[in-house]
Backbone as XML, in Angstrom:
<?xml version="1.0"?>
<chain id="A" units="angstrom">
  <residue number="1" name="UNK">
    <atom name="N" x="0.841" y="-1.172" z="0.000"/>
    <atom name="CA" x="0.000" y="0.000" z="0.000"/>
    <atom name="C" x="0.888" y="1.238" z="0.000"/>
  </residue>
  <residue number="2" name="UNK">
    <atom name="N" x="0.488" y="1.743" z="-0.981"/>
    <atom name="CA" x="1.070" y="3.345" z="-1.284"/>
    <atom name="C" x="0.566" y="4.529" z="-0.779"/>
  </residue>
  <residue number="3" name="UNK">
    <atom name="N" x="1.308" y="5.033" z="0.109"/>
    <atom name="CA" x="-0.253" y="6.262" z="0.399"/>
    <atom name="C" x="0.796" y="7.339" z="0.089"/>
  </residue>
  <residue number="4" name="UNK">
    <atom name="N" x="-0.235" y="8.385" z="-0.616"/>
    <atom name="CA" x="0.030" y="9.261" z="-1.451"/>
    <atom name="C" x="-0.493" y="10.817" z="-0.536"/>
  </residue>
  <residue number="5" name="UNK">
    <atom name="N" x="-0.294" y="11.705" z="-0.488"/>
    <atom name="CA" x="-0.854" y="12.997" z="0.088"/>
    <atom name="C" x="-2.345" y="13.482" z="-1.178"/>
  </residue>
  <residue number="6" name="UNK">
    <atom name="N" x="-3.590" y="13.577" z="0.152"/>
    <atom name="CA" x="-4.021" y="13.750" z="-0.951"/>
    <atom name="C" x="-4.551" y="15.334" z="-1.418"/>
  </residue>
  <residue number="7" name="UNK">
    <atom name="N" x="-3.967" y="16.428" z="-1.116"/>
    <atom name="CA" x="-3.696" y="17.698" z="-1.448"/>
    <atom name="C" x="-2.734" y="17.512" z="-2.270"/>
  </residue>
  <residue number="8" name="UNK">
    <atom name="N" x="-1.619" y="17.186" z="-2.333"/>
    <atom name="CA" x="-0.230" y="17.606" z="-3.549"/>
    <atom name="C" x="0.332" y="16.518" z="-4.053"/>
  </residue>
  <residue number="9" name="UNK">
    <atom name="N" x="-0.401" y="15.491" z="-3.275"/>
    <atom name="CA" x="0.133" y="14.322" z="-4.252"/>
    <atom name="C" x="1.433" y="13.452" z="-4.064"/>
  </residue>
  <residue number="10" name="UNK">
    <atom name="N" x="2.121" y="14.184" z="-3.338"/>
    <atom name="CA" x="3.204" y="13.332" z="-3.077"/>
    <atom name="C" x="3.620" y="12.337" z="-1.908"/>
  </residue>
  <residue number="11" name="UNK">
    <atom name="N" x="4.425" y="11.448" z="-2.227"/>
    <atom name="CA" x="4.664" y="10.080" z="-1.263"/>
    <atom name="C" x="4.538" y="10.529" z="0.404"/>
  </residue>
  <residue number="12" name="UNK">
    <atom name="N" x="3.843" y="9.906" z="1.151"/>
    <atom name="CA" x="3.417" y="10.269" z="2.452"/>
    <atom name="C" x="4.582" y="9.315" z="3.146"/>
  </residue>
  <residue number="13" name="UNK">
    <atom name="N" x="5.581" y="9.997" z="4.340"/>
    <atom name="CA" x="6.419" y="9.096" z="4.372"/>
    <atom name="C" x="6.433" y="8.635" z="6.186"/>
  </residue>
  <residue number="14" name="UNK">
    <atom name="N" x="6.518" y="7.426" z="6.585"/>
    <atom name="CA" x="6.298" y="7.066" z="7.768"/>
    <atom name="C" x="7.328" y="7.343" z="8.800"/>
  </residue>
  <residue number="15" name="UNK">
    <atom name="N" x="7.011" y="8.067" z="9.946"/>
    <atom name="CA" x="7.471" y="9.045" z="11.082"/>
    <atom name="C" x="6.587" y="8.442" z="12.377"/>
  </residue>
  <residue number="16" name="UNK">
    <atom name="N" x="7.339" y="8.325" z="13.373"/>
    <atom name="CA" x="7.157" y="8.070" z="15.138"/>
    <atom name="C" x="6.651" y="9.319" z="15.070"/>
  </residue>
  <residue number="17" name="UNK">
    <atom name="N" x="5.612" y="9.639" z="16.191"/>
    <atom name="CA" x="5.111" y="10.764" z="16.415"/>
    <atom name="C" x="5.528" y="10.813" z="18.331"/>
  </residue>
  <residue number="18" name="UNK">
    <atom name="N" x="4.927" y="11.857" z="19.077"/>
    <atom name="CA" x="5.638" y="11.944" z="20.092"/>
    <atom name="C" x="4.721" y="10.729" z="21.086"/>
  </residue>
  <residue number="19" name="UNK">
    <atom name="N" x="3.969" y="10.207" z="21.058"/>
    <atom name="CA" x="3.051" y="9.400" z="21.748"/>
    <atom name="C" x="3.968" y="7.835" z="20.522"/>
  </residue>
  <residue number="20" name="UNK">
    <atom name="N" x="5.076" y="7.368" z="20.486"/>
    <atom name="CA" x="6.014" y="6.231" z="20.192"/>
    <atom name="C" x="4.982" y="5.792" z="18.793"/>
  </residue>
  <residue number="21" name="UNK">
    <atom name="N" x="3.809" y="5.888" z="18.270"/>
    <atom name="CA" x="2.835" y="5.517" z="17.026"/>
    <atom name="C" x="3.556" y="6.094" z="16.203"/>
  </residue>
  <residue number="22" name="UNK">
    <atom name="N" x="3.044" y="5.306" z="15.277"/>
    <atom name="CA" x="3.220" y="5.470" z="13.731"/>
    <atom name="C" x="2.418" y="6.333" z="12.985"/>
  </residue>
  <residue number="23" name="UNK">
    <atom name="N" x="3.232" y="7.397" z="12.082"/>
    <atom name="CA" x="1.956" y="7.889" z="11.605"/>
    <atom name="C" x="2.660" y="8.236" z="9.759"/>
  </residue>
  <residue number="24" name="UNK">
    <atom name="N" x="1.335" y="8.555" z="8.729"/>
    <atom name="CA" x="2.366" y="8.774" z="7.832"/>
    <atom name="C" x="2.030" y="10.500" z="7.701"/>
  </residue>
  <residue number="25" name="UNK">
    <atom name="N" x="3.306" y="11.103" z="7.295"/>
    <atom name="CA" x="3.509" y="12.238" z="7.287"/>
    <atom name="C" x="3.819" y="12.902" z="5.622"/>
  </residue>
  <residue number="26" name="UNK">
    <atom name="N" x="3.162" y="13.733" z="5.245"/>
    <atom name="CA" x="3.684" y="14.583" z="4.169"/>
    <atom name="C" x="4.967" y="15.657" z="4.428"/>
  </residue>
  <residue number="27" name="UNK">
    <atom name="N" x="6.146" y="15.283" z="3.385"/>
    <atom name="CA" x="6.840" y="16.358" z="3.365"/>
    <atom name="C" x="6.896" y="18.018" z="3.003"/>
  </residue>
  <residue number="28" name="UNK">
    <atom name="N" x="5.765" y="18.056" z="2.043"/>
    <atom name="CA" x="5.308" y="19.330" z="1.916"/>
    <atom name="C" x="4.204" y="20.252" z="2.506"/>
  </residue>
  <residue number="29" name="UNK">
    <atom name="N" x="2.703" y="19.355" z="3.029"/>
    <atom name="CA" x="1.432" y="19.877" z="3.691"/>
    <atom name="C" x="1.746" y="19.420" z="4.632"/>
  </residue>
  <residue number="30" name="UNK">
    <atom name="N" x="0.991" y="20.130" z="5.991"/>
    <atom name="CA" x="1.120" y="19.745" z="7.228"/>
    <atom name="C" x="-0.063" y="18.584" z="7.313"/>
  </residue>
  <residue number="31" name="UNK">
    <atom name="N" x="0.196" y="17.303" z="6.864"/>
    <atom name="CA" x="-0.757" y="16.203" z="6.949"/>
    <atom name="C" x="-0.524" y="15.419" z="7.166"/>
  </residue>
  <residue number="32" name="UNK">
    <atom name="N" x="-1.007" y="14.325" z="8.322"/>
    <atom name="CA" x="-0.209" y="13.550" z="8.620"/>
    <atom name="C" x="-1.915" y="12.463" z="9.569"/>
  </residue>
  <residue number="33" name="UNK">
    <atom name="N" x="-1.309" y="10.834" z="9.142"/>
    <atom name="CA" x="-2.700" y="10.052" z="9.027"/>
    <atom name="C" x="-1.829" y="8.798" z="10.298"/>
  </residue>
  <residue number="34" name="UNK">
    <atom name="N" x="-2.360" y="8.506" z="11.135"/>
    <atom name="CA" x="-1.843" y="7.876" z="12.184"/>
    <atom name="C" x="-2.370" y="6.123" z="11.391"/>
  </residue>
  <residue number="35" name="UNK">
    <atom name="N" x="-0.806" y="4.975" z="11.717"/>
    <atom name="CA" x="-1.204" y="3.913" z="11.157"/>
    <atom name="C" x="-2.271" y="2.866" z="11.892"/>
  </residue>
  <residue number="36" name="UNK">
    <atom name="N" x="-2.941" y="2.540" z="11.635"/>
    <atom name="CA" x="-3.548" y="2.208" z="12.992"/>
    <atom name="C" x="-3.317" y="0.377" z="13.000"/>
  </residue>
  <residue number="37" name="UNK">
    <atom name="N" x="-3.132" y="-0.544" z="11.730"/>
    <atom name="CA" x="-2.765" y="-1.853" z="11.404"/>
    <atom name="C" x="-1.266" y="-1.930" z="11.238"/>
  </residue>
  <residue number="38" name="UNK">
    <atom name="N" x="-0.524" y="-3.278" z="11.306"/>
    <atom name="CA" x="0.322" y="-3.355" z="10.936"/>
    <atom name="C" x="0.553" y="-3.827" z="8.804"/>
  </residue>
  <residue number="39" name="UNK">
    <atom name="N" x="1.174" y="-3.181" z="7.939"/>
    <atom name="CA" x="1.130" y="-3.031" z="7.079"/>
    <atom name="C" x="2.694" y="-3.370" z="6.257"/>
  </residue>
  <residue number="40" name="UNK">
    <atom name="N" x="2.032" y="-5.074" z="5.833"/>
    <atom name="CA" x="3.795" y="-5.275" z="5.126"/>
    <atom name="C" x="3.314" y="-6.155" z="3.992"/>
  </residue>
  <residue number="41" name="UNK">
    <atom name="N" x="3.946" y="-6.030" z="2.882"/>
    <atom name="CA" x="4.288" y="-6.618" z="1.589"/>
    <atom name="C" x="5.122" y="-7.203" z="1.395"/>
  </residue>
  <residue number="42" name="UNK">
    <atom name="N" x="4.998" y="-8.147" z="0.663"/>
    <atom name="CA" x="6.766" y="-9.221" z="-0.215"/>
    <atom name="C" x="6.014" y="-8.947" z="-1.601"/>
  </residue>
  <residue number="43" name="UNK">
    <atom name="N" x="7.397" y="-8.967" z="-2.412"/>
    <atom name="CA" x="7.703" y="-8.969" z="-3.373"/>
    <atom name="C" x="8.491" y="-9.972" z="-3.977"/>
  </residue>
  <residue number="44" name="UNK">
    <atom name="N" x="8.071" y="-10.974" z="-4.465"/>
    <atom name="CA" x="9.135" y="-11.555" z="-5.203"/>
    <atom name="C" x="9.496" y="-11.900" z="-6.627"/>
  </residue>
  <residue number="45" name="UNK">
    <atom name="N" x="10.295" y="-10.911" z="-7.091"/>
    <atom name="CA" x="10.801" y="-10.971" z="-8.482"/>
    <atom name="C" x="11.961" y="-12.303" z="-9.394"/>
  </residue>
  <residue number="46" name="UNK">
    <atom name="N" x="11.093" y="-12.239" z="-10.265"/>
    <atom name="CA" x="11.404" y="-13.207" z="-11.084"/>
    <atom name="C" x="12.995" y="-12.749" z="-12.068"/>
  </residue>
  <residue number="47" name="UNK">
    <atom name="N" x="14.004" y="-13.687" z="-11.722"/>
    <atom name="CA" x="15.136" y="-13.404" z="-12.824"/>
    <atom name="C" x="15.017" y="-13.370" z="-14.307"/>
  </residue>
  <residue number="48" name="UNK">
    <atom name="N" x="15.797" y="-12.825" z="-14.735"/>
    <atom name="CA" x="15.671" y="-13.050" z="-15.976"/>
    <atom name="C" x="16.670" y="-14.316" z="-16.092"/>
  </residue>
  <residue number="49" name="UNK">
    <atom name="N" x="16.510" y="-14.898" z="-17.223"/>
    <atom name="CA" x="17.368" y="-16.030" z="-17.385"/>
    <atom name="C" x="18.444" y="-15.133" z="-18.441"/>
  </residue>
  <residue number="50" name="UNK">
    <atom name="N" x="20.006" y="-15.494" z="-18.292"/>
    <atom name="CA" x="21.112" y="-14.911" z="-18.668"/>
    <atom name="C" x="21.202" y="-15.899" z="-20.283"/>
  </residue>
  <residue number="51" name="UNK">
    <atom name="N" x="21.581" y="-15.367" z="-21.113"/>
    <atom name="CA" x="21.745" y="-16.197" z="-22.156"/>
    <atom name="C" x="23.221" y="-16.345" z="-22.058"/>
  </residue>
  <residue number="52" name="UNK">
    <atom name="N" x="23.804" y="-17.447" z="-22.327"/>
    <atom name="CA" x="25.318" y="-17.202" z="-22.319"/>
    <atom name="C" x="25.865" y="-16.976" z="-23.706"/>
  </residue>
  <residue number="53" name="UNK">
    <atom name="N" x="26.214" y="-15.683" z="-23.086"/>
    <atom name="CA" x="27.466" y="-15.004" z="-24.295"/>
    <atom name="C" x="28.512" y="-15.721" z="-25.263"/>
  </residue>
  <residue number="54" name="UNK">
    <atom name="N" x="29.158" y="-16.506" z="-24.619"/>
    <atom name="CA" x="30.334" y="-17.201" z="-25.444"/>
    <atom name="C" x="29.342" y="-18.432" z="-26.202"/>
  </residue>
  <residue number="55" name="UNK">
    <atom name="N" x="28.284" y="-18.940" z="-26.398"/>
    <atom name="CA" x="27.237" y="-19.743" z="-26.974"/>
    <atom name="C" x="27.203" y="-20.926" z="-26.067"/>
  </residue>
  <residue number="56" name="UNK">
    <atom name="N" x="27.292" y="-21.276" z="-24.754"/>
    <atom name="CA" x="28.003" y="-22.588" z="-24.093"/>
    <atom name="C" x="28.425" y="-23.527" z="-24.468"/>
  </residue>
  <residue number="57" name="UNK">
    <atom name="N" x="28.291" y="-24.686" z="-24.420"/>
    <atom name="CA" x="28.999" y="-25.871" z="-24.592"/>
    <atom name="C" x="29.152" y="-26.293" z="-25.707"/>
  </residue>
  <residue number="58" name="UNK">
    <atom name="N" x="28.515" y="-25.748" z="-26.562"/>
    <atom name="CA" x="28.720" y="-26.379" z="-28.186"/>
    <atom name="C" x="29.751" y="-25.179" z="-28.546"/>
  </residue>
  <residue number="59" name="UNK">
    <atom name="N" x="30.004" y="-24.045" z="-27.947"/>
    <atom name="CA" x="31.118" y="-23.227" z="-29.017"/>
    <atom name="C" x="32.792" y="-23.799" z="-28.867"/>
  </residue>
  <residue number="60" name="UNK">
    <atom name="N" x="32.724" y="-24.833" z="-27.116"/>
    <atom name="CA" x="33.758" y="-25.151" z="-27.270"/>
    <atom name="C" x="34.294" y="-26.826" z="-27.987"/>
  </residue>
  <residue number="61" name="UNK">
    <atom name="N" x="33.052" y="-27.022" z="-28.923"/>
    <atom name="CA" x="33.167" y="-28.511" z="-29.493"/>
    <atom name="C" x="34.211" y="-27.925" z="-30.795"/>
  </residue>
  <residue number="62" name="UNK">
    <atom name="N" x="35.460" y="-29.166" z="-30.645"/>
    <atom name="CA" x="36.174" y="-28.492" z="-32.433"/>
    <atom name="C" x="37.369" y="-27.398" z="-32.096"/>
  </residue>
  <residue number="63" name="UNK">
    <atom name="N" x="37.077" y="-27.617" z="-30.948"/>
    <atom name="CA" x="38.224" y="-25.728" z="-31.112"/>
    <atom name="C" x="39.755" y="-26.062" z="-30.530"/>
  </residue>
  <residue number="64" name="UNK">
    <atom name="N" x="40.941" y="-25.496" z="-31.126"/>
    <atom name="CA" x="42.188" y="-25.843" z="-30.843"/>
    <atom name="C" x="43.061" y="-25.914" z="-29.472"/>
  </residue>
  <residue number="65" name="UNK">
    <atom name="N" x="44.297" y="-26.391" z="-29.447"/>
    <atom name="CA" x="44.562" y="-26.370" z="-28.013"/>
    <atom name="C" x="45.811" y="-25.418" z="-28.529"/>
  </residue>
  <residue number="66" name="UNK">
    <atom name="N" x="46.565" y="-24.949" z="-27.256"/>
    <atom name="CA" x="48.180" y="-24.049" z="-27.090"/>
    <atom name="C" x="48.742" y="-24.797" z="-25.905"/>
  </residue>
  <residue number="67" name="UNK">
    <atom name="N" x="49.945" y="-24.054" z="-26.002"/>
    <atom name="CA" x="50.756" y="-24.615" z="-24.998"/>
    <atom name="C" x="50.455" y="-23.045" z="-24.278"/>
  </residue>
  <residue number="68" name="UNK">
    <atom name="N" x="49.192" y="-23.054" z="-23.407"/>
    <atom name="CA" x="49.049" y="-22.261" z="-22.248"/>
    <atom name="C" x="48.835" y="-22.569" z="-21.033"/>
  </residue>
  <residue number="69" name="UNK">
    <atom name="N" x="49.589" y="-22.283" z="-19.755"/>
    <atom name="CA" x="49.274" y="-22.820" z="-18.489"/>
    <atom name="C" x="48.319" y="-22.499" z="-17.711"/>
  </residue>
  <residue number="70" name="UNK">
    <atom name="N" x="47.536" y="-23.283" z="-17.519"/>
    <atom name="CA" x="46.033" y="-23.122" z="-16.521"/>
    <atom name="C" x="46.566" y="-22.318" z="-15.234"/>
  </residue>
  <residue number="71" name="UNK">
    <atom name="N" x="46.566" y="-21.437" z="-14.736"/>
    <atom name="CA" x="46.343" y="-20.681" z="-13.028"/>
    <atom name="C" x="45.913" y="-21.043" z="-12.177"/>
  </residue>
  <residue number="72" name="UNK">
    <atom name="N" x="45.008" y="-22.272" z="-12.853"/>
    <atom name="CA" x="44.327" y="-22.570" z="-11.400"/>
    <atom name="C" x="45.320" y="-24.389" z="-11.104"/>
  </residue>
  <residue number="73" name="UNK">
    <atom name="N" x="45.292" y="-24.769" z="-12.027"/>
    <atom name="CA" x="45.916" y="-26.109" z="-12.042"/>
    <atom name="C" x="47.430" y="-26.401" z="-12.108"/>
  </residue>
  <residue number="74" name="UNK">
    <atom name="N" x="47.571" y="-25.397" z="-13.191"/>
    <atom name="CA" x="48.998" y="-26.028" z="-13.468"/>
    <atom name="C" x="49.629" y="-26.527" z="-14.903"/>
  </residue>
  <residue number="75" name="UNK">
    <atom name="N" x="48.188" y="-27.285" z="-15.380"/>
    <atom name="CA" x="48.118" y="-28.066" z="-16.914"/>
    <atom name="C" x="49.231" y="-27.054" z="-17.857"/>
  </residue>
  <residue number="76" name="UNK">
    <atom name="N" x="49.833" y="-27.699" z="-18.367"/>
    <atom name="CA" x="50.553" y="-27.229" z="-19.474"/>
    <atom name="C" x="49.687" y="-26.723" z="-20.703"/>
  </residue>
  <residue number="77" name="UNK">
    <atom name="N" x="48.499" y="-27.369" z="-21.027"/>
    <atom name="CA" x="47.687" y="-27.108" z="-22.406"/>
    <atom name="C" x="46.537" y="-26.599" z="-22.022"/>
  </residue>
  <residue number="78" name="UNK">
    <atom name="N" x="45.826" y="-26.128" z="-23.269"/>
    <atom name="CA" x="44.656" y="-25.303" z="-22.833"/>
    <atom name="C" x="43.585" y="-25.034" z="-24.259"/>
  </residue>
  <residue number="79" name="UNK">
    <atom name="N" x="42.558" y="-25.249" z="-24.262"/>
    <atom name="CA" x="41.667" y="-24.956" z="-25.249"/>
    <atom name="C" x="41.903" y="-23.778" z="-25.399"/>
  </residue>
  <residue number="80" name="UNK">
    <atom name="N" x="41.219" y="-22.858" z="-27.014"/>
    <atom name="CA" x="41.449" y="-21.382" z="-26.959"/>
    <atom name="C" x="40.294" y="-21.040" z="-27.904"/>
  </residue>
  <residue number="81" name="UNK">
    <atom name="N" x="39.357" y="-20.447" z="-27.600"/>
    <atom name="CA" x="38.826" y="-19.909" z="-28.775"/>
    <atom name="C" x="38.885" y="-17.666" z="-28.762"/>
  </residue>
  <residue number="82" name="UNK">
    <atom name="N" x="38.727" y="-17.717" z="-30.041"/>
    <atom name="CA" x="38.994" y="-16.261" z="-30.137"/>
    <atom name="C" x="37.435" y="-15.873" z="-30.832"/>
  </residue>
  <residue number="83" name="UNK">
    <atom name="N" x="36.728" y="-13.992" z="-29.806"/>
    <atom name="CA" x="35.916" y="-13.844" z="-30.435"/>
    <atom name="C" x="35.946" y="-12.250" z="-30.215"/>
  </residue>
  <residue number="84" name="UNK">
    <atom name="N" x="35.402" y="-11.946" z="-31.349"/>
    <atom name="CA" x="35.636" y="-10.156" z="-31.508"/>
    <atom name="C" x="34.624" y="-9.460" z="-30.216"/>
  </residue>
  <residue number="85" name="UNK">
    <atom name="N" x="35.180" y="-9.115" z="-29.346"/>
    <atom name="CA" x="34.219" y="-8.852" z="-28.091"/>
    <atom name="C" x="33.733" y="-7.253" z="-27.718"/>
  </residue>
  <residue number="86" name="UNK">
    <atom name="N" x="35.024" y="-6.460" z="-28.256"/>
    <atom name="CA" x="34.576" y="-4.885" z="-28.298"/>
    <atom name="C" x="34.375" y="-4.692" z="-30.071"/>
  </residue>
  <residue number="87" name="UNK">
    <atom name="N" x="34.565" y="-3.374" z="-30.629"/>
    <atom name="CA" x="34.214" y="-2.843" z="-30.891"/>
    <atom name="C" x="35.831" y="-3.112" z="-32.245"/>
  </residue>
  <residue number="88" name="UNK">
    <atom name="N" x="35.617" y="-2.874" z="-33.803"/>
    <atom name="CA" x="35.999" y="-3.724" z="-34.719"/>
    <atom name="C" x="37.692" y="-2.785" z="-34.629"/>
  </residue>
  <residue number="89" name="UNK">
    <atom name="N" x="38.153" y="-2.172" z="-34.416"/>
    <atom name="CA" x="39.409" y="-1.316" z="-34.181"/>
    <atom name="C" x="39.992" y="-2.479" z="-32.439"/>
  </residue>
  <residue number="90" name="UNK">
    <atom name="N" x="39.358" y="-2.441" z="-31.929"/>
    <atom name="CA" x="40.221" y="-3.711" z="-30.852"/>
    <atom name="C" x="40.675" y="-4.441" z="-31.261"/>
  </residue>
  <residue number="91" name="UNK">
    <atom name="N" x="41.434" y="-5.246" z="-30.532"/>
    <atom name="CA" x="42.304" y="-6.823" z="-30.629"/>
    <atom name="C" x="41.048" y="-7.471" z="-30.120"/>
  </residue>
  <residue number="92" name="UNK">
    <atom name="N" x="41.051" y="-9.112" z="-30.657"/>
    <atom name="CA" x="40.433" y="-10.019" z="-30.366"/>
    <atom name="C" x="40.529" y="-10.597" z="-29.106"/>
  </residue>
  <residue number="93" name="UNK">
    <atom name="N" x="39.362" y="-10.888" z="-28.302"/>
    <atom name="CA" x="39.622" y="-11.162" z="-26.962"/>
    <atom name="C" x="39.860" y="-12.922" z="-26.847"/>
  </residue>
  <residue number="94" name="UNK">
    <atom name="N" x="40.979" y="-13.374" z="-26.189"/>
    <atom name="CA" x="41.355" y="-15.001" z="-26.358"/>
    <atom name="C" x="40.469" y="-15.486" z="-25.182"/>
  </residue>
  <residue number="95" name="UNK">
    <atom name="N" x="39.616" y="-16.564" z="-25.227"/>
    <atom name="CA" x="39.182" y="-17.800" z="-24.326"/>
    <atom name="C" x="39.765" y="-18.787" z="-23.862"/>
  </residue>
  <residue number="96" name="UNK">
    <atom name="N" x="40.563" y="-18.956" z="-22.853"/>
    <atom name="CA" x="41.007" y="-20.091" z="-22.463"/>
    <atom name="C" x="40.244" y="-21.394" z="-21.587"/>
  </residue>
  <residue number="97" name="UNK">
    <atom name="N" x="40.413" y="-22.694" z="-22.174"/>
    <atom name="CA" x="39.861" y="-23.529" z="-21.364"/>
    <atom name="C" x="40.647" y="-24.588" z="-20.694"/>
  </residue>
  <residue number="98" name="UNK">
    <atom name="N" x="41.010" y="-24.816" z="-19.478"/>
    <atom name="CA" x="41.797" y="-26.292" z="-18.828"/>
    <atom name="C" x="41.608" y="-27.012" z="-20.268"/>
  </residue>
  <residue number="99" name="UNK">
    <atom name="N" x="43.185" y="-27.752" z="-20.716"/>
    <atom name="CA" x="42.737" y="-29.462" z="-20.785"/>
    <atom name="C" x="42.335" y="-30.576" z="-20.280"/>
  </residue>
  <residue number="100" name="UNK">
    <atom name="N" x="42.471" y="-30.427" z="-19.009"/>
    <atom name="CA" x="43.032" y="-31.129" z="-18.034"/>
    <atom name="C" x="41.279" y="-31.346" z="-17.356"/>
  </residue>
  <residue number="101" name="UNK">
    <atom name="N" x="40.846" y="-32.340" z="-17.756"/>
    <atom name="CA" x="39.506" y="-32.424" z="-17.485"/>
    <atom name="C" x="38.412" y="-32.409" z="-16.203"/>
  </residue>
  <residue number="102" name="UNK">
    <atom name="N" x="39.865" y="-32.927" z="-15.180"/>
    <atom name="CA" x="39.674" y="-32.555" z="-13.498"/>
    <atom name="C" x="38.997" y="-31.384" z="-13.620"/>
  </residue>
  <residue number="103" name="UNK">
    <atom name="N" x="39.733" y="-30.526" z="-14.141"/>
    <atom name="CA" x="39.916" y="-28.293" z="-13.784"/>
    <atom name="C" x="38.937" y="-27.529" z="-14.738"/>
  </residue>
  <residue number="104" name="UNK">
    <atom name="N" x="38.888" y="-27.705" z="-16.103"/>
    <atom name="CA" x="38.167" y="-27.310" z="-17.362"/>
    <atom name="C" x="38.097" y="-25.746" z="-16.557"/>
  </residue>
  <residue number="105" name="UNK">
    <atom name="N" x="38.839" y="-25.109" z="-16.058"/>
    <atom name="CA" x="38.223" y="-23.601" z="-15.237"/>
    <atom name="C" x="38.696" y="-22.546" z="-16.713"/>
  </residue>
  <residue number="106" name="UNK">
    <atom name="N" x="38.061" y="-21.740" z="-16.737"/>
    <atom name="CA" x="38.058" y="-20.723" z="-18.208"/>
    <atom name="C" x="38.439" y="-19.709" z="-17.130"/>
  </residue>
  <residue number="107" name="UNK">
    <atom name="N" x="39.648" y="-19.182" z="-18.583"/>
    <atom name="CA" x="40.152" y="-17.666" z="-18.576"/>
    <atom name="C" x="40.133" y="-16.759" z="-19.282"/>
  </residue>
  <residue number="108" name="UNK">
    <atom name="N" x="40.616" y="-15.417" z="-19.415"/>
    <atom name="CA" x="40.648" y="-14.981" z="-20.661"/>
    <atom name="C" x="41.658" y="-13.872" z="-21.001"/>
  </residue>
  <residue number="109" name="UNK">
    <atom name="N" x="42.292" y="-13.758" z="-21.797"/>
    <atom name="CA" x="43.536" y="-12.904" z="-22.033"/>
    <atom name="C" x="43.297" y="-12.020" z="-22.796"/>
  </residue>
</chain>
């Protein structure tokens, strides 16, 4: 519940008065409406679902390996795919993936 002032219209905002009650108060008219219930809402919003950017699991079917070392593991080799990520005057941004099938953890250079 929204309560609104109803001379000027604007958001009535909730203030202790000197007797410890609740009351809601306008910031601009001297108006002010004592709460007399207790007054609560939930909201629960729905995510959006994220599409994944790099295309997931099928962009890394087919794609080459380097001799790059994983950070998190250690592995000597590493999947790589390359995809134009800014704007056509940039360098291409590199994808790294573990070989090392334990780790598969992605980086990117």
């Amino acid at each position: 519940m929204v309560v609104f002032c109803p001379f000027c219209t604007n958001l009535l905002f909730v203030e202790e008065n000197v007797s410890t009650n609740l009351q809601f108060t306008c910031n601009v008219c001297p108006v002010y409406f004592p709460v007399r219930k207790n007054i609560t809402y939930r909201n629960y919003y729905r995510l959006k679902e994220i599409d994944d950017v790099l295309g997931g699991e099928e962009a890394w079917k087919n794609v080459e390996s380097t001799e790059e070392r994983c950070p998190k593991c250690s592995h000597p080799r590493a999947y790589f795919l390359q995809l134009q990520t800014r704007s056509a005057d940039e360098p291409m941004t590199t994808f790294y993936r573990c070989c090392n099938s334990e780790c598969s953890h992605n980086w990117r250079e």
